[in-house]
ROLUM-87016 format. One record per residue (C-alpha): residue in one letter; x, y, z. Coordinates in steps of 0.05 Angstrom, whole numbers, padded with zeros to 5 digits, always signed. Each point is the difference from the previous one (the first is absolute). Example, Ala and Ser with C-alpha at 12.3 -4.5 7.8 and 13.67 -1.06 7.14 Angstrom:
2
A+00246-00090+00156
S+00027+00069-00013
***
This chain:
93
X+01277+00266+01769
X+00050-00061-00002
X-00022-00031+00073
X-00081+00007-00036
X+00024-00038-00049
X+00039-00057+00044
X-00064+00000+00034
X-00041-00011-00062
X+00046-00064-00025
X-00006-00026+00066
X-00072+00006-00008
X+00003-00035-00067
X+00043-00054+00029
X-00038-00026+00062
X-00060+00005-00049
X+00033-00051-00047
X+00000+00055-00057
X+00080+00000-00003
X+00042-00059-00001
X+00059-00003+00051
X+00051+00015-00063
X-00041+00065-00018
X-00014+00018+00065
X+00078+00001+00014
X+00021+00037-00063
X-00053+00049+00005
X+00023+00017+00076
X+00074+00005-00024
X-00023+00052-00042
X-00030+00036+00044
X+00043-00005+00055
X+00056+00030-00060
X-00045+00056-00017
X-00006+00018+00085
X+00083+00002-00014
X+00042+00034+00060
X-00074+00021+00035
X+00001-00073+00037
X+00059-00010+00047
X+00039-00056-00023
X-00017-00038+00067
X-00073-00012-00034
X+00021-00005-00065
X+00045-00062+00021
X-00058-00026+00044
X-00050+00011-00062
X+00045-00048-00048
X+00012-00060+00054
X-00069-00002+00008
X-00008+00001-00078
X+00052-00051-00007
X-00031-00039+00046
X-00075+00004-00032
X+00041-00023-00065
X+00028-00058+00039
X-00065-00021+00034
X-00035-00019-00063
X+00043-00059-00018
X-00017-00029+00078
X-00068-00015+00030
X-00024-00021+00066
X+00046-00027+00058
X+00056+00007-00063
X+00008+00071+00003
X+00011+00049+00066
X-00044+00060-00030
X-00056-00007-00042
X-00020+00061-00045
X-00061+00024+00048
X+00046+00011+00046
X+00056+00027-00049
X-00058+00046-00022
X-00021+00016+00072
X+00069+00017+00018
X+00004+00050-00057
X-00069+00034+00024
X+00034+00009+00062
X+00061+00027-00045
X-00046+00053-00021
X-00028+00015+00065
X+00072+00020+00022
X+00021+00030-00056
X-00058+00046-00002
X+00004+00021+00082
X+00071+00007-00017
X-00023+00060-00049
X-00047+00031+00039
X+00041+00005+00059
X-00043-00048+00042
X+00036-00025+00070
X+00013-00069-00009
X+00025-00003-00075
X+00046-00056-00026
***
């Protein structure tokens, strides 16, 4: 399943196993394989988040408005919705 594997990456990420170019291109991919499944709404939200990670490693400290944790938080929290939003739970993003 395409959201197991987003999951997985994410995973690899936070443990320092992916680097944040990787990471990106290997959640593009998958988010291209889910195709018309995800409603554009979280698509759209997926990639500024990406963009951002992308961004955030040029910056550090007080320099930069997001760090990655939290980029990589955010996107958990991505996944959270997304996956209520497939089971139907109340709530759902």
């Amino acid at each position: 399943m395409s959201i197991a594997r987003l999951r997985s990456t994410l995973d690899d990420f936070e443990a320092e196993r992916l680097d944040v170019d990787r990471f990106c291109l290997e959640w593009r991919r998958t988010l291209l394989d889910l195709g018309g499944s995800l409603p554009a709404d979280l698509a759209e939200t997926a990639e500024a988040l990406l963009m951002r990670m992308e961004s955030a490693r040029w910056f550090s400290g007080e320099a930069c408005g997001f760090s990655g944790k939290d980029l990589a938080l955010a996107l958990r929290r991505w996944l959270a919705a997304v996956e209520a939003a497939s089971s139907g739970q109340p709530g759902a993003a």
